[in-house]
Backbone as JSON Lines, residues from 0, in Angstrom:
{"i":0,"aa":"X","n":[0.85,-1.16,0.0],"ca":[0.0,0.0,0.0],"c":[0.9,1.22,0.0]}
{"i":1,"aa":"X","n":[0.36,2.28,-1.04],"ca":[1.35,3.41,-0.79],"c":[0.31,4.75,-0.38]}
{"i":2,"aa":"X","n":[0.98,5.62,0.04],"ca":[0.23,6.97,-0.06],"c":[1.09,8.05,-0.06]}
{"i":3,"aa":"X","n":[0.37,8.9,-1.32],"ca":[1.07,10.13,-1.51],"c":[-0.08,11.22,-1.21]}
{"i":4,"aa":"X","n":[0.03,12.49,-0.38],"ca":[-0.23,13.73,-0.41],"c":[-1.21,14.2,-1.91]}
{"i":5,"aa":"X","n":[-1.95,14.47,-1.71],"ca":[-2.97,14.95,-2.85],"c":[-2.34,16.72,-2.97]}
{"i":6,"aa":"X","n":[-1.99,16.92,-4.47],"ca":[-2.02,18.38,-4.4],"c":[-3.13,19.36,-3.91]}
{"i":7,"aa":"X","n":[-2.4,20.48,-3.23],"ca":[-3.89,21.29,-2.39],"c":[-4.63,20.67,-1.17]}
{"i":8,"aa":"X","n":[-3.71,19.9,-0.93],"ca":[-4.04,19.06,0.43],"c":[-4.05,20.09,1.95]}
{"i":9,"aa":"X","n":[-4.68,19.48,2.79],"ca":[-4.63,20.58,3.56],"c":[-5.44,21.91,3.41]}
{"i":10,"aa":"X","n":[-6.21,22.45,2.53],"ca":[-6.99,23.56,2.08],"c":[-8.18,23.71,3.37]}
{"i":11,"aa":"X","n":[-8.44,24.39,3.79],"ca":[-9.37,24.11,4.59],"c":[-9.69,23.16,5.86]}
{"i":12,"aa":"X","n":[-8.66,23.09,6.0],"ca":[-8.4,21.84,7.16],"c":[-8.83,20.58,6.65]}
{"i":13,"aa":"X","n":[-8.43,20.28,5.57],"ca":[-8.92,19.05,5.1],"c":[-7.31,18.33,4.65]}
{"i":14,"aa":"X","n":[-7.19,17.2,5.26],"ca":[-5.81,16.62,4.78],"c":[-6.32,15.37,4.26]}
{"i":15,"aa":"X","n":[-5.5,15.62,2.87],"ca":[-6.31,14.36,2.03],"c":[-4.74,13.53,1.41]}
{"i":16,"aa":"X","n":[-4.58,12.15,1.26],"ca":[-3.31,11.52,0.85],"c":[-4.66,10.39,-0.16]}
{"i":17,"aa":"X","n":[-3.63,9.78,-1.55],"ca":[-4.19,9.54,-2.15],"c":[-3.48,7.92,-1.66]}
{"i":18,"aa":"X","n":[-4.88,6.66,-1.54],"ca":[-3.84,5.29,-0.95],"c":[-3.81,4.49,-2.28]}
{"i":19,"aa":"X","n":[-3.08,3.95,-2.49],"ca":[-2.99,2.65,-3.36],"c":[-2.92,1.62,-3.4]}
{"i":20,"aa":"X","n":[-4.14,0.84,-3.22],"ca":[-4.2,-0.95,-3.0],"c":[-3.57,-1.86,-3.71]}
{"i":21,"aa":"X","n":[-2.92,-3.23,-3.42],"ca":[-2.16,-3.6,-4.15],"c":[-3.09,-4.41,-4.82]}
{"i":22,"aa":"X","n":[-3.01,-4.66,-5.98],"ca":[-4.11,-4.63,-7.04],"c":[-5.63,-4.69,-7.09]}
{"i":23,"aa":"X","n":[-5.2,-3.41,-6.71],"ca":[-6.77,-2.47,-6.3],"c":[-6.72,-1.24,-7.21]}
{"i":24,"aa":"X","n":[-8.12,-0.59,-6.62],"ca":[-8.39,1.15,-7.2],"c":[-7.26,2.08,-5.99]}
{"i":25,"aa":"X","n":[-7.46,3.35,-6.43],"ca":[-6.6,4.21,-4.99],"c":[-7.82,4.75,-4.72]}
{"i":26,"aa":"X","n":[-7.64,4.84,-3.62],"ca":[-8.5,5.45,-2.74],"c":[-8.46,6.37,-2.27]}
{"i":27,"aa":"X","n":[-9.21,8.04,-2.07],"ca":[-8.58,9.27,-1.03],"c":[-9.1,9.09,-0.02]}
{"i":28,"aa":"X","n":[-7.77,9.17,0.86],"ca":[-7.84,8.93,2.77],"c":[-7.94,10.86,2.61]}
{"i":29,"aa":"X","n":[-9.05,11.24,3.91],"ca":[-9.26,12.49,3.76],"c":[-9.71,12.66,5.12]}
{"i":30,"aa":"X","n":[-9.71,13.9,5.93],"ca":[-10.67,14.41,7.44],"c":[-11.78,14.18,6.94]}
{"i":31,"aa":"X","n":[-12.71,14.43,7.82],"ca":[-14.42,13.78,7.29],"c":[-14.54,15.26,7.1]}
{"i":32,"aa":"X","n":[-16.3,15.73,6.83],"ca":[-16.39,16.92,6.68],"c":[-17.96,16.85,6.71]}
{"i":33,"aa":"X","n":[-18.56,17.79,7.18],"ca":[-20.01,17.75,7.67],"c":[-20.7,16.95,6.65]}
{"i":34,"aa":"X","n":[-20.0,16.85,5.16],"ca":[-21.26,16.67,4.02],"c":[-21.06,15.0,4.08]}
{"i":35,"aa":"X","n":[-20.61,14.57,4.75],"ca":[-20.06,13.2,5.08],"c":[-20.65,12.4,5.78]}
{"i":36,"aa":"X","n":[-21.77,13.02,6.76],"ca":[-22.85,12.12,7.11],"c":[-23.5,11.44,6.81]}
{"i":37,"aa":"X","n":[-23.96,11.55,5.35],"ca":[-24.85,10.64,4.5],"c":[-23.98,9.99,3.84]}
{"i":38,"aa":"X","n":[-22.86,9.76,3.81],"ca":[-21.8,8.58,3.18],"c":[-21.5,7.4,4.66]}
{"i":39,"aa":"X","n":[-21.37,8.33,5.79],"ca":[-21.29,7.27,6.98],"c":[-22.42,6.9,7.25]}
{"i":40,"aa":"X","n":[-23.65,7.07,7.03],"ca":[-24.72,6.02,7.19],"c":[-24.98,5.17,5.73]}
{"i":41,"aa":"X","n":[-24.6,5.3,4.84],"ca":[-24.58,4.72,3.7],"c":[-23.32,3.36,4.09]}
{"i":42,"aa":"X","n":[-22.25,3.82,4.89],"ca":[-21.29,2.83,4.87],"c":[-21.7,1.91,6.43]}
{"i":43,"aa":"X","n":[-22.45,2.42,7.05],"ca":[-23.23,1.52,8.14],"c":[-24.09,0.77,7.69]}
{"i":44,"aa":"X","n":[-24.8,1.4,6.85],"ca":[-26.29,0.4,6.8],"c":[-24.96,-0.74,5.84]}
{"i":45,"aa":"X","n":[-24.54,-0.73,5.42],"ca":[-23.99,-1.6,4.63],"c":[-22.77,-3.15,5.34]}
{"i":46,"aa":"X","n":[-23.09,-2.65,6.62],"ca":[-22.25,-3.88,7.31],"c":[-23.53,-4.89,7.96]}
{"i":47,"aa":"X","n":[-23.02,-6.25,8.11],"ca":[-23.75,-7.01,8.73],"c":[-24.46,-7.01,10.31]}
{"i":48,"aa":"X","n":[-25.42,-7.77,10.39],"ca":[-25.17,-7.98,11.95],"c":[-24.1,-7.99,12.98]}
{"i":49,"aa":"X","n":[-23.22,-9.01,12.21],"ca":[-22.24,-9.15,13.35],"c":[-21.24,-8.09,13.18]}
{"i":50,"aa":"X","n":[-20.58,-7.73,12.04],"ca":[-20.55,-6.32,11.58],"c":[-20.79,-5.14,13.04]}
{"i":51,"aa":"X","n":[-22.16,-5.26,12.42],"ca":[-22.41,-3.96,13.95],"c":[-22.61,-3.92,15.05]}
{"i":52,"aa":"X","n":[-22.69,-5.37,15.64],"ca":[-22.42,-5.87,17.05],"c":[-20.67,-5.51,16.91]}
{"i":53,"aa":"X","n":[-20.09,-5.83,16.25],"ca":[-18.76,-5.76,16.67],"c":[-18.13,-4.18,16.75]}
{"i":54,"aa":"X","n":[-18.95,-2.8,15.67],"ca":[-18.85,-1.9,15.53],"c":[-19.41,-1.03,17.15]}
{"i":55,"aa":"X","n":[-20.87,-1.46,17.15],"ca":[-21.82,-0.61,17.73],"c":[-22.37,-1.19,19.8]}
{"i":56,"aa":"X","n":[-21.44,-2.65,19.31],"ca":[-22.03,-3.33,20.33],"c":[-23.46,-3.46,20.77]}
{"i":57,"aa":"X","n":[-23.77,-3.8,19.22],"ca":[-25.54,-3.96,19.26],"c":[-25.72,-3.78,17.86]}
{"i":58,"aa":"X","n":[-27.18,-4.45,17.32],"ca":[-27.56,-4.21,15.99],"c":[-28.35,-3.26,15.77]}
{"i":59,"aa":"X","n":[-28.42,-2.44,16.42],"ca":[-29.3,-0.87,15.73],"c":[-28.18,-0.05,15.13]}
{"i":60,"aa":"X","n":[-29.02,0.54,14.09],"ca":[-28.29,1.74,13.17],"c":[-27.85,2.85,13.94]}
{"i":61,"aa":"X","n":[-26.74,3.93,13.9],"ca":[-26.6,4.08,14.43],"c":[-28.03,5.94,14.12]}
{"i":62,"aa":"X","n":[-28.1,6.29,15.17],"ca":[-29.07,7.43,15.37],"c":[-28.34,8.62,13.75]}
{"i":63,"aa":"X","n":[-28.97,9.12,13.18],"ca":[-28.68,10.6,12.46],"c":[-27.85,11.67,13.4]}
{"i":64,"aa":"X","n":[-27.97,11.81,14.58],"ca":[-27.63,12.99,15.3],"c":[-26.21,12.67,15.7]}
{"i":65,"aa":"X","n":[-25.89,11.0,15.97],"ca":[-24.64,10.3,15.97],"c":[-23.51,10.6,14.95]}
{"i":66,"aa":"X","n":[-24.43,10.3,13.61],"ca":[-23.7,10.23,12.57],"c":[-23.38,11.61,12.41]}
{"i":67,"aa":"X","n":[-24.03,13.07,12.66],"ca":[-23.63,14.53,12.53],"c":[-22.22,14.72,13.33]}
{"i":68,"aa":"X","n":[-22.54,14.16,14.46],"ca":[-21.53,14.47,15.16],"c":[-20.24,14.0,15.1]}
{"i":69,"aa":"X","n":[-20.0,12.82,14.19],"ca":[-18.66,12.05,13.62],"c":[-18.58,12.79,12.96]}
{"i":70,"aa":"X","n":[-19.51,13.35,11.86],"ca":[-18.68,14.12,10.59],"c":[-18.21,15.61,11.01]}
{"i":71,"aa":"X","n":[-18.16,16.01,12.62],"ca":[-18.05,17.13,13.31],"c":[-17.03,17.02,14.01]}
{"i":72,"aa":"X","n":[-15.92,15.81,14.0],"ca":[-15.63,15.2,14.96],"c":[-14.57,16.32,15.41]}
{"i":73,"aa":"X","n":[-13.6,17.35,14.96],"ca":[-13.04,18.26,15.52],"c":[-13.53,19.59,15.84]}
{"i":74,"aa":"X","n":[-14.9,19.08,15.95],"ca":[-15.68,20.42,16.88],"c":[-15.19,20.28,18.49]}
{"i":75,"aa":"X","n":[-15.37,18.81,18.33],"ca":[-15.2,18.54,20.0],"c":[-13.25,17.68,20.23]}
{"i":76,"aa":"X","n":[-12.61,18.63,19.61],"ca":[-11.56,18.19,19.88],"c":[-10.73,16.47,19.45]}
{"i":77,"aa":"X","n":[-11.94,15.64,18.88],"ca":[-11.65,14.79,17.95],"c":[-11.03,14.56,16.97]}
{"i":78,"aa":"X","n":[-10.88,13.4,16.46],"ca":[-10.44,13.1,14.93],"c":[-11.01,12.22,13.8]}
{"i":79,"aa":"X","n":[-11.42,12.28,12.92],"ca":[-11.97,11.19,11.87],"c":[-11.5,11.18,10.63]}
{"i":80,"aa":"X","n":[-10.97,10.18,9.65],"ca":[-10.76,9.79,8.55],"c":[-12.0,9.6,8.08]}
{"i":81,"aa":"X","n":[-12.15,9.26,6.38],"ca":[-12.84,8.83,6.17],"c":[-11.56,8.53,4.37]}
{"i":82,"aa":"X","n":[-12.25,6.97,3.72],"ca":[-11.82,6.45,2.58],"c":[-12.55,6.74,1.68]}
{"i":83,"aa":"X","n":[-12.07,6.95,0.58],"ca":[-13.4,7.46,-0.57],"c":[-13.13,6.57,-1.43]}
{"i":84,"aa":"X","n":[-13.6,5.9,-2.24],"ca":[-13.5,4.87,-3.09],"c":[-14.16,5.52,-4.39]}
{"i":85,"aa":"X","n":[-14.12,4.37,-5.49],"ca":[-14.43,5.03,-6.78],"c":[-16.52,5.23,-6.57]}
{"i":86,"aa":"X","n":[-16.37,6.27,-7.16],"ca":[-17.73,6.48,-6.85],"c":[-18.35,8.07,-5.45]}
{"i":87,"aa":"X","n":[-17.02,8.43,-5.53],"ca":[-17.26,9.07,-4.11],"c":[-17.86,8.25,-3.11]}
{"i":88,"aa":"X","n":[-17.81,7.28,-2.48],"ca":[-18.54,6.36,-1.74],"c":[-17.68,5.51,-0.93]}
{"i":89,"aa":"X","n":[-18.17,6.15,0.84],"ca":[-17.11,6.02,1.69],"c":[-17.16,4.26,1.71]}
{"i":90,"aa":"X","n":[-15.83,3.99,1.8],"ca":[-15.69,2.5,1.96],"c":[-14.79,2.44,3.6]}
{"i":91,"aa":"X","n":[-14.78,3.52,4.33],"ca":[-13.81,3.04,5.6],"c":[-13.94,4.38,6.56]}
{"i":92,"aa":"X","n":[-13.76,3.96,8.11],"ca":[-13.57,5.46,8.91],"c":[-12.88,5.36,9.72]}
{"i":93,"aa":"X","n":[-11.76,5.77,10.45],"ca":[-11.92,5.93,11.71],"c":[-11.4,7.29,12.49]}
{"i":94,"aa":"X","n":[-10.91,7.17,13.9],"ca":[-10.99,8.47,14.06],"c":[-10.99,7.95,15.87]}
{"i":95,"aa":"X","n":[-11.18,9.01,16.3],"ca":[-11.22,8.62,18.21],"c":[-11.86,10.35,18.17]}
{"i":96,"aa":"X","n":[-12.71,9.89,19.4],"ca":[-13.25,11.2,20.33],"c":[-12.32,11.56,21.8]}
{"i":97,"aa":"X","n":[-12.37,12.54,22.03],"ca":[-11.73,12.89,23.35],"c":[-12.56,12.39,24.54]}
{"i":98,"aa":"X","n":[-11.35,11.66,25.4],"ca":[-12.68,10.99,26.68],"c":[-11.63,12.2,28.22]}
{"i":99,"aa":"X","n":[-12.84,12.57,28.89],"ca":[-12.62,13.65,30.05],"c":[-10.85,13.46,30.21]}
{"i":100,"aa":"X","n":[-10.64,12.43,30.6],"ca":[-8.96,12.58,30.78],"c":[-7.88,12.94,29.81]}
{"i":101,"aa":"X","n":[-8.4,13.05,28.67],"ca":[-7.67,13.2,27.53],"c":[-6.98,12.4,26.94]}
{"i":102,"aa":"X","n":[-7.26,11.18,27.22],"ca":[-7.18,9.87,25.98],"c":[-8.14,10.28,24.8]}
{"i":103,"aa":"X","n":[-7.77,9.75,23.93],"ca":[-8.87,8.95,22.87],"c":[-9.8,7.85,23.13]}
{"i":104,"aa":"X","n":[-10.99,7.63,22.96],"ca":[-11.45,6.63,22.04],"c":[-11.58,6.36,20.58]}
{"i":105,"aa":"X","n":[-11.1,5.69,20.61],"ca":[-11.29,5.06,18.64],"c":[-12.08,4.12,18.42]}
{"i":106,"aa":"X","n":[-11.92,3.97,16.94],"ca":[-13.09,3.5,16.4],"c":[-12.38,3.36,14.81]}
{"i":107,"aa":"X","n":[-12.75,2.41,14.26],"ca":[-12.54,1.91,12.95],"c":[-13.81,1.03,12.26]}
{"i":108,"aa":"X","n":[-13.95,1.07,11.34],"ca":[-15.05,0.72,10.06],"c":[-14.58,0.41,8.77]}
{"i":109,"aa":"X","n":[-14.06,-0.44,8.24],"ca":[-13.5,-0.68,6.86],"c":[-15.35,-1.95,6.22]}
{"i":110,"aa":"X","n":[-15.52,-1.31,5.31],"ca":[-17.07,-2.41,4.22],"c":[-16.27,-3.76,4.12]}
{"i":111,"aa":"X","n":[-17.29,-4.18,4.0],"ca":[-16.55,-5.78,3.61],"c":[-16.17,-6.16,2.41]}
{"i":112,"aa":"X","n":[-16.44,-5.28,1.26],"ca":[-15.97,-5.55,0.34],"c":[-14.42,-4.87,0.5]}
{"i":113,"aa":"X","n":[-13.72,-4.37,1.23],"ca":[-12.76,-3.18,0.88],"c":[-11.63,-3.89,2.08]}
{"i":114,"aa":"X","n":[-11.86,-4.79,3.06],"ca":[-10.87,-5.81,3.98],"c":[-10.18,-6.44,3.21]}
{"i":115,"aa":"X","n":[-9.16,-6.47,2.96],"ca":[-8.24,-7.25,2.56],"c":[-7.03,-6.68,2.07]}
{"i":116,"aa":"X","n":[-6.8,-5.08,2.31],"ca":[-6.32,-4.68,1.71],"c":[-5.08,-3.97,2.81]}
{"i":117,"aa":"X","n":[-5.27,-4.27,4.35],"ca":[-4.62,-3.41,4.54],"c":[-4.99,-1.96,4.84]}
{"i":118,"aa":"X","n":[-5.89,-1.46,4.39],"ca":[-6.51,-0.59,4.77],"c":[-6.67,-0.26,6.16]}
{"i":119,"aa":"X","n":[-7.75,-1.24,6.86],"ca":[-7.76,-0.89,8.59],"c":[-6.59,-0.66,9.12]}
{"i":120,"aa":"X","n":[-5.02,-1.24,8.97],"ca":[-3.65,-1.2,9.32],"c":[-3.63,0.39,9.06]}
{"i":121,"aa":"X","n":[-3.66,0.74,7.58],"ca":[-3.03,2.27,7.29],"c":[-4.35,3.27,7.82]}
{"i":122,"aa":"X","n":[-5.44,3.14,8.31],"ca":[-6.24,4.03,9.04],"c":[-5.7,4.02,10.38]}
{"i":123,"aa":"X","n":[-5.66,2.6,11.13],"ca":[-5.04,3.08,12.1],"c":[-4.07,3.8,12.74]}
{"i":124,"aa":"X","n":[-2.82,3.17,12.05],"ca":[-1.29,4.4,11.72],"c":[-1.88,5.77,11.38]}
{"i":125,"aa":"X","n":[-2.37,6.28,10.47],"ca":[-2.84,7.83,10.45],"c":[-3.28,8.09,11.85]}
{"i":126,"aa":"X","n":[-4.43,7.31,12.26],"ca":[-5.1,8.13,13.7],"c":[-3.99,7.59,14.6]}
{"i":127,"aa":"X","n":[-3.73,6.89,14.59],"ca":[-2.34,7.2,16.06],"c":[-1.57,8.24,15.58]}
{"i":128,"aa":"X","n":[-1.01,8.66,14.71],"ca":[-0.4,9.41,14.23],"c":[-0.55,10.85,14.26]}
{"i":129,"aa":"X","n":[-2.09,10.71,14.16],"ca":[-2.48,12.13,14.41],"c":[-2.63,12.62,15.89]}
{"i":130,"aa":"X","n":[-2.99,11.04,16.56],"ca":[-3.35,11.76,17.93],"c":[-1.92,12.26,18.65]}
{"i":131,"aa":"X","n":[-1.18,11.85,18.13],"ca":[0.48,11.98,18.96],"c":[0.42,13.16,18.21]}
{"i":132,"aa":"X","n":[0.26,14.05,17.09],"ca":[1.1,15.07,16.54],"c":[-0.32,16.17,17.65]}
{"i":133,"aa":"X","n":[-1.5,15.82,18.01],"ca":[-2.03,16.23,18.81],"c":[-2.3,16.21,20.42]}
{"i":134,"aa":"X","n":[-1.06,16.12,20.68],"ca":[-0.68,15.41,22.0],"c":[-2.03,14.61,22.71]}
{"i":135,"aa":"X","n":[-2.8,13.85,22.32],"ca":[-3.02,12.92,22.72],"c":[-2.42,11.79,23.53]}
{"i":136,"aa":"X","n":[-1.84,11.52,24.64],"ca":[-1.67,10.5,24.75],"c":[-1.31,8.66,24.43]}
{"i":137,"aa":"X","n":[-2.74,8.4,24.53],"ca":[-3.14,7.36,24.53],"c":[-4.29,7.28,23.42]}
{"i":138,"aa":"X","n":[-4.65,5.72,22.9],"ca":[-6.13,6.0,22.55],"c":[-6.62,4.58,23.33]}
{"i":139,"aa":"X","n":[-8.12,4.5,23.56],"ca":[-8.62,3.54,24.22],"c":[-9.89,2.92,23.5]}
{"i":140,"aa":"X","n":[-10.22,1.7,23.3],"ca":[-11.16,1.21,22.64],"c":[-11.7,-0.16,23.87]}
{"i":141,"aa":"X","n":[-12.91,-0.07,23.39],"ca":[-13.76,-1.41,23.28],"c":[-13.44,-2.42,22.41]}
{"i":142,"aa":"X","n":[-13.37,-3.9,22.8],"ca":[-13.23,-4.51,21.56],"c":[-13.68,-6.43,21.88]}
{"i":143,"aa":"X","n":[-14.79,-6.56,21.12],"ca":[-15.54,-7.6,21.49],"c":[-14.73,-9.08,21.7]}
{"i":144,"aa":"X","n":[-14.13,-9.69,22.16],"ca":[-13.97,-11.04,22.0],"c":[-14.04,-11.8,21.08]}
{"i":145,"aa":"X","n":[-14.84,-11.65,20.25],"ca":[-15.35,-12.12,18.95],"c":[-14.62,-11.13,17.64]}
{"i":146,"aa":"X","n":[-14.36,-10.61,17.82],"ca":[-14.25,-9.37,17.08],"c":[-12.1,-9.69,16.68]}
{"i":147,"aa":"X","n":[-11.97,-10.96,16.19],"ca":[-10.56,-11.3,16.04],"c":[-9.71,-10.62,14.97]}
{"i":148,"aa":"X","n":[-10.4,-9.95,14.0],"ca":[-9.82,-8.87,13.22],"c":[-9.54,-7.52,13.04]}
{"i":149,"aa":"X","n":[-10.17,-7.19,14.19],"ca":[-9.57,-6.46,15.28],"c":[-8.82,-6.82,16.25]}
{"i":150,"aa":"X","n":[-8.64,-7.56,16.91],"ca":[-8.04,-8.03,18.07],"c":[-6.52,-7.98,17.33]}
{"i":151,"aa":"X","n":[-6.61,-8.63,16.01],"ca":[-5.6,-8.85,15.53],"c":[-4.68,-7.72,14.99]}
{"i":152,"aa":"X","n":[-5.44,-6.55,14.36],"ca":[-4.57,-5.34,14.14],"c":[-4.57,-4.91,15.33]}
{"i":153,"aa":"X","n":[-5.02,-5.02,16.35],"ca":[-4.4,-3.7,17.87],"c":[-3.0,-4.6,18.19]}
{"i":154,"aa":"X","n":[-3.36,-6.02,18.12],"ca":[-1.83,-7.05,18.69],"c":[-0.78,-6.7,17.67]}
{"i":155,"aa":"X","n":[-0.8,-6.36,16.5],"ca":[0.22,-5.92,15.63],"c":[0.87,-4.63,15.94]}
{"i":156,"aa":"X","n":[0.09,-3.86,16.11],"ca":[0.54,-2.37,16.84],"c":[0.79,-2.43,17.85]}
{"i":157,"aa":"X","n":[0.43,-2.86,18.91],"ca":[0.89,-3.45,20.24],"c":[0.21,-2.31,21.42]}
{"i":158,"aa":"X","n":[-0.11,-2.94,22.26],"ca":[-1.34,-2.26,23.5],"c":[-1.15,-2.97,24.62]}
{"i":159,"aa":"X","n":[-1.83,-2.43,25.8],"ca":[-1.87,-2.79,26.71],"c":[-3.58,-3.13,27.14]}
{"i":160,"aa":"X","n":[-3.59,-4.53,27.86],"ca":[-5.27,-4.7,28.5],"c":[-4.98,-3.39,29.26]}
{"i":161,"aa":"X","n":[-6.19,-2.88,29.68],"ca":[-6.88,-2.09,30.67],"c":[-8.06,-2.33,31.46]}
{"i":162,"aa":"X","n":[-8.75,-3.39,31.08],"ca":[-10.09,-4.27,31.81],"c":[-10.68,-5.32,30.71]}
{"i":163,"aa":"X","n":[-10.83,-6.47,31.19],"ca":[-11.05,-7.41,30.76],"c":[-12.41,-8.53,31.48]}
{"i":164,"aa":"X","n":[-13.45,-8.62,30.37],"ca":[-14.27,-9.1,30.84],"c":[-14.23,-10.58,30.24]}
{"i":165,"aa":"X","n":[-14.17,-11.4,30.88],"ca":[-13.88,-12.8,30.41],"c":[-14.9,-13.5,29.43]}
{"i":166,"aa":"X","n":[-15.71,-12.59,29.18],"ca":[-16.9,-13.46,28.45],"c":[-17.26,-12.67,27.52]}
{"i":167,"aa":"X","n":[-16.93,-11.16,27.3],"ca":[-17.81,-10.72,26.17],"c":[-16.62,-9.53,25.16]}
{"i":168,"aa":"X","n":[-15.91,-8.92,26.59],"ca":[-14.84,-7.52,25.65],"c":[-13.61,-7.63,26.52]}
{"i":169,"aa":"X","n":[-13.11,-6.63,25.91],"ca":[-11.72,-6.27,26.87],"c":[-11.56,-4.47,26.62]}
{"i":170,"aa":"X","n":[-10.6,-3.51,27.43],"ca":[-10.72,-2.47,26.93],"c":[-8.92,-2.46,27.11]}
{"i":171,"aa":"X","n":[-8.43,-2.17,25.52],"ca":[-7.27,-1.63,25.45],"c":[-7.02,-0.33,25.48]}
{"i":172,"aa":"X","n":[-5.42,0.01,25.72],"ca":[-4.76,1.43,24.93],"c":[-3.9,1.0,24.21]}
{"i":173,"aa":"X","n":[-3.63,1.9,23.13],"ca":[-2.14,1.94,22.01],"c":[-1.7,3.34,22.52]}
{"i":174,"aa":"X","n":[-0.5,3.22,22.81],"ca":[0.41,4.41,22.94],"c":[0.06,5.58,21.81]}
{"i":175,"aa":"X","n":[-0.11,6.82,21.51],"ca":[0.08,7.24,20.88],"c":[1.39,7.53,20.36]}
{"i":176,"aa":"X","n":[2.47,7.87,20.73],"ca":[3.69,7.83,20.41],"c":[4.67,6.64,20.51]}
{"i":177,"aa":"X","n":[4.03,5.73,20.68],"ca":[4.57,4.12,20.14],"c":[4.75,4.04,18.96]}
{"i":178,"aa":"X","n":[5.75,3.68,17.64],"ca":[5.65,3.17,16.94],"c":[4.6,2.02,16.5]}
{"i":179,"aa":"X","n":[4.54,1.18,15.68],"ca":[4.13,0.1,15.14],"c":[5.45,-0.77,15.93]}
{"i":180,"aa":"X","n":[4.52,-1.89,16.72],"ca":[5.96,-2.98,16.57],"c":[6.17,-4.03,15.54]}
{"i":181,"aa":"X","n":[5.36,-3.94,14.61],"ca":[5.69,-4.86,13.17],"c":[6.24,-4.2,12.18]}
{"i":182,"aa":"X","n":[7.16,-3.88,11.25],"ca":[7.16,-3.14,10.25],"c":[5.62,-3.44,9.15]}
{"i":183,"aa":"X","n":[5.44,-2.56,8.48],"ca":[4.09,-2.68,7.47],"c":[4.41,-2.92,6.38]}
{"i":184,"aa":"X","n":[4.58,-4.39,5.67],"ca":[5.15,-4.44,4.45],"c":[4.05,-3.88,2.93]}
{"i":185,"aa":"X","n":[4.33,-3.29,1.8],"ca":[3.28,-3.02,0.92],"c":[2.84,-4.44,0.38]}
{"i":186,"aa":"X","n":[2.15,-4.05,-0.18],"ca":[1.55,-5.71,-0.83],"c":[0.9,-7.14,-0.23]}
{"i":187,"aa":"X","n":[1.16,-6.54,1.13],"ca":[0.74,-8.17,1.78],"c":[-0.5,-7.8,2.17]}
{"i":188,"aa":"X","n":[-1.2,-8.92,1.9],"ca":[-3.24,-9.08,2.09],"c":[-3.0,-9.03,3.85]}
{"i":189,"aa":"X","n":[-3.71,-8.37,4.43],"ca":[-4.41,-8.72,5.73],"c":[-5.86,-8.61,5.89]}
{"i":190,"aa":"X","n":[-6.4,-8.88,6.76],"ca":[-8.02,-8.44,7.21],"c":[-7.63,-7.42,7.79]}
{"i":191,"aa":"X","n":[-8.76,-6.4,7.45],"ca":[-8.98,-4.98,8.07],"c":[-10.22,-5.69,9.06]}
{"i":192,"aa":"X","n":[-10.61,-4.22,9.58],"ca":[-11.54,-4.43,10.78],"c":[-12.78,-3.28,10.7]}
{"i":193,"aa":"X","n":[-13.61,-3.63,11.96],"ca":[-14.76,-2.84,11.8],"c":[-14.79,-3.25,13.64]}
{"i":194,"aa":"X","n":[-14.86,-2.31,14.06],"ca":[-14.82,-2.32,15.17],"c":[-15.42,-1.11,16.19]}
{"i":195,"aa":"X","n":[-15.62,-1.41,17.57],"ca":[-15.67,-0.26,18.32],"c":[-14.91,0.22,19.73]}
């Protein structure tokens, strides 16, 4: 996977890098932006049940007033990506909200057609990335038991438990200023994730 800087990047507080799947379309990785709400419920309704148990920790959609407020997400001191695929049509998100202590929570969403690429890996690296160049800390997530493709990109980046419920989740952190402890090779297939 590569990514280069889109000319005029940055305009408006919008930082956009153009990604390249290995024999795939490229995709623009971009900040979300208010008009982006109706692409993130377009890319929700489009995951499964287990999908959004693993996203939402439950199968309801998520509310309209939810979805405003992701595509707002640095009103409140947040962060969000979003992937644009051919079609203008978000295929991925993530991003973390500020929690009272000044960690992150994050959050990732890659469609199921669009896993395999590596993708969830290079969303995540951006939002750690960003949260460290925003002194963030830490970021902290939920993450179901079930939910092994996730489990599996946070163990690649490397985290610490923080509470662990033996039967249903666990709650990690990733350093924000941790490196990756795997190098990220281009070209190699992994499962992305959808998670919460």
């Amino acid at each position: 996977m590569s990514a280069q800087p889109e000319p005029g990047a940055g305009a408006a507080g919008v930082i956009a890098a153009t990604v390249g799947l290995p024999d795939g379309p490229a995709l623009t990785v971009r900040t979300v932006t208010e008009a982006d709400a109706e692409g993130l419920d377009g890319l929700f309704r489009g995951l499964s049940d287990d999908d959004r148990q693993h996203r939402f920790f439950g199968l309801r959609h998520p509310a309209r007033k939810f979805l405003e407020q992701m595509a707002r997400a640095e009103d409140e001191g947040g962060y969000r990506l979003v992937a644009v695929g051919p079609g203008d049509v978000l295929v991925a998100e993530a991003g973390y909200a500020i929690l009272p202590g000044g960690d992150g929570e994050f959050a990732l969403t890659v469609a199921p057609g669009w896993r395999g690429w590596r993708l969830g890996r290079y969303l995540l690296g951006a939002t750690v990335a960003a949260a460290a160049a925003r002194g963030v800390p830490n970021l902290q997530a939920d993450i179901m038991l079930g939910n092994t493709r996730m489990l599996a990109l946070v163990r690649d980046r490397g985290y610490i438990t923080l509470l662990r419920d033996e039967f249903s989740d666990i709650r990690i952190a990733i350093g924000a200023a941790q490196p990756a402890r795997r190098p990220q090779r281009a070209g190699t297939r992994a499962s992305c994730a959808s998670m919460a």
